[in-house]
VOGU-3710 file (C-alpha; in Angstrom, 3 decimals, decimal comma):
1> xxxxxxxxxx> 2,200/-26,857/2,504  3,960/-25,381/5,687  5,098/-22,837/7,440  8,024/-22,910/9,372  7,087/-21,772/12,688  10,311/-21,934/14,995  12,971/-20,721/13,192  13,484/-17,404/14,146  16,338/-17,568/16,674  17,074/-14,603/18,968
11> xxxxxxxxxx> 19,755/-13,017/21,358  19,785/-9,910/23,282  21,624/-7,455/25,372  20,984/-4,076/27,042  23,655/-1,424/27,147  24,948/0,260/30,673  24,216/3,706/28,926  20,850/4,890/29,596  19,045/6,584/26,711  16,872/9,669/26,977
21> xxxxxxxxxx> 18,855/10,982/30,268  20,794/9,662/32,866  18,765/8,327/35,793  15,536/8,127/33,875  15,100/4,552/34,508  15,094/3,523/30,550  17,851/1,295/28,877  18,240/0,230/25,528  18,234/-3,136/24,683  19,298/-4,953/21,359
31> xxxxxxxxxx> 17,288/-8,632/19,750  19,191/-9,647/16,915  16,803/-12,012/14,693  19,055/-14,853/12,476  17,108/-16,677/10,337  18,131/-20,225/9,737  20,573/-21,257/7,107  18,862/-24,779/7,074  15,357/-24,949/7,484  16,332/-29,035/8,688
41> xxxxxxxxxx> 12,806/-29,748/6,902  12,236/-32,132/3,871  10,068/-28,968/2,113  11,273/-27,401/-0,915  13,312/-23,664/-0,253  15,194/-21,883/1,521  13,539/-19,536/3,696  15,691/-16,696/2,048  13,131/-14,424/0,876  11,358/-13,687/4,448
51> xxxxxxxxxx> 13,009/-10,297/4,331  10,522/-7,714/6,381  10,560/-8,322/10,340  8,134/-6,531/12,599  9,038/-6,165/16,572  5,954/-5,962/18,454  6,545/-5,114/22,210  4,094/-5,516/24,790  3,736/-4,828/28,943  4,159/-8,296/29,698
61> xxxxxxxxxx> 0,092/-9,738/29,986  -1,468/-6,942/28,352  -2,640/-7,127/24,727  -2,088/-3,368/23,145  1,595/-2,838/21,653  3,700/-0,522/23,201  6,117/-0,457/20,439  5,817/-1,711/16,934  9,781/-1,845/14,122  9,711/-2,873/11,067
71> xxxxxxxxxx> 13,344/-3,777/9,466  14,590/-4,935/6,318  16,612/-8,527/7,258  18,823/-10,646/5,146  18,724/-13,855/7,201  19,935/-11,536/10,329  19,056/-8,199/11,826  19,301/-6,016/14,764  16,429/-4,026/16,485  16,982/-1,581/19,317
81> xxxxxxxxxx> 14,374/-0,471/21,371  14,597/2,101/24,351  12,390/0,089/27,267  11,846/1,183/30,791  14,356/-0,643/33,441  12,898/-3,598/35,617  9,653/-3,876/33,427  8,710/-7,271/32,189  7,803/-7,164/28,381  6,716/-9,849/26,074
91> xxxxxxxxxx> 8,015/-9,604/22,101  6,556/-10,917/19,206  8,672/-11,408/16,075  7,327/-11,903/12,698  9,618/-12,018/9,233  7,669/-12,608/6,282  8,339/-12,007/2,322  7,058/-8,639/1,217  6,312/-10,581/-1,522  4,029/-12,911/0,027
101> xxxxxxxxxx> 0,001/-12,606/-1,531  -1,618/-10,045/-0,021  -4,056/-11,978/2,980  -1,615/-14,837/3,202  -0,107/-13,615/6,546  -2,392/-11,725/9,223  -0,951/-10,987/12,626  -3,690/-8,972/14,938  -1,561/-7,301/17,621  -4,554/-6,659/19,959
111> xxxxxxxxxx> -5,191/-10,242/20,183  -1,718/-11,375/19,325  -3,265/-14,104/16,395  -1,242/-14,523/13,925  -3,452/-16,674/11,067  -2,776/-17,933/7,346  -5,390/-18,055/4,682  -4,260/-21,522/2,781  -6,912/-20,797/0,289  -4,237/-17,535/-0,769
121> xxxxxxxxxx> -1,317/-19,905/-1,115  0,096/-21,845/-3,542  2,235/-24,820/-3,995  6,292/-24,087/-4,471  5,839/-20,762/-4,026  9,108/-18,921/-2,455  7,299/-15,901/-1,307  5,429/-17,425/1,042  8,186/-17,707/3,716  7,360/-16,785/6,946
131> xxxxxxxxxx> 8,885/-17,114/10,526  7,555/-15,827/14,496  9,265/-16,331/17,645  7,779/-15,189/20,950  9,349/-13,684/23,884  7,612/-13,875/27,041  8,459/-12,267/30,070  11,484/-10,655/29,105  12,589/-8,438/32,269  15,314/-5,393/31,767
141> xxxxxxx> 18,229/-4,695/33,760  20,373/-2,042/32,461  23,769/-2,173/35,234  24,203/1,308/37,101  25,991/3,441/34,809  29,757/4,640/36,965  31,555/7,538/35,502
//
């Protein structure tokens, strides 16, 4: 039985138009999670029902969440979050079924451990699709905005 681990791919881009007032020294910034279309594994499924993702964003080093999202995603969504300009931030990305047994999946965001109970799983079971990608280090430079 396995999870697949790696297949969360990720882009992003931060907009020139500061959010919360101009000259604040925030920026939005957009990750758009795709989920593969082919897992490229020899395991049964498809990886379709992973359908929750949760964003966690952290000061990069430090352990407590600054931000938390949850989104509904159908192989592909978008998350915007409003971060500070020139910060480094790491982002962890999970997408999981909702379906999945309760106990299966447990990510602790103060130590960033994400563990699976095998004894909770069982064989050919769709809802027990998960994906995480980490971001490390991710700095944010939003351009000067020129009227």
């Amino acid at each position: 039985m396995a999870v697949a681990s790696v297949g969360l791919g990720l882009t992003s881009c931060s907009s020139d138009e500061p959010l919360g007032g101009e000259g604040d020294g925030s920026g939005k910034i957009t990750f758009t999670a795709k989920l593969p279309t082919e897992l490229g594994s020899r395991a049964f499924g498809d990886g379709k029902t992973a359908n929750t993702l949760t964003c966690y964003v952290y000061k990069s080093g430090e352990k407590t969440p600054l931000i938390t999202e949850t989104a509904t995603i159908n192989l592909s969504t978008s998350v915007e979050l409003q971060l500070v300009n020139g910060e480094t931030y790491d982002v962890v990305f999970l997408a999981m079924s909702d379906k999945a047994p309760k106990g299966l999946y447990t990510y602790t965001p103060t130590s960033q451990e994400f563990k699976v109970d095998y004894t909770l799983a069982t064989q050919n079971d769709e809802n027990r699709d998960a994906f995480y990608a980490v971001v490390k280090e991710s700095r944010l430079w939003v351009a000067p905005h020129s009227r």
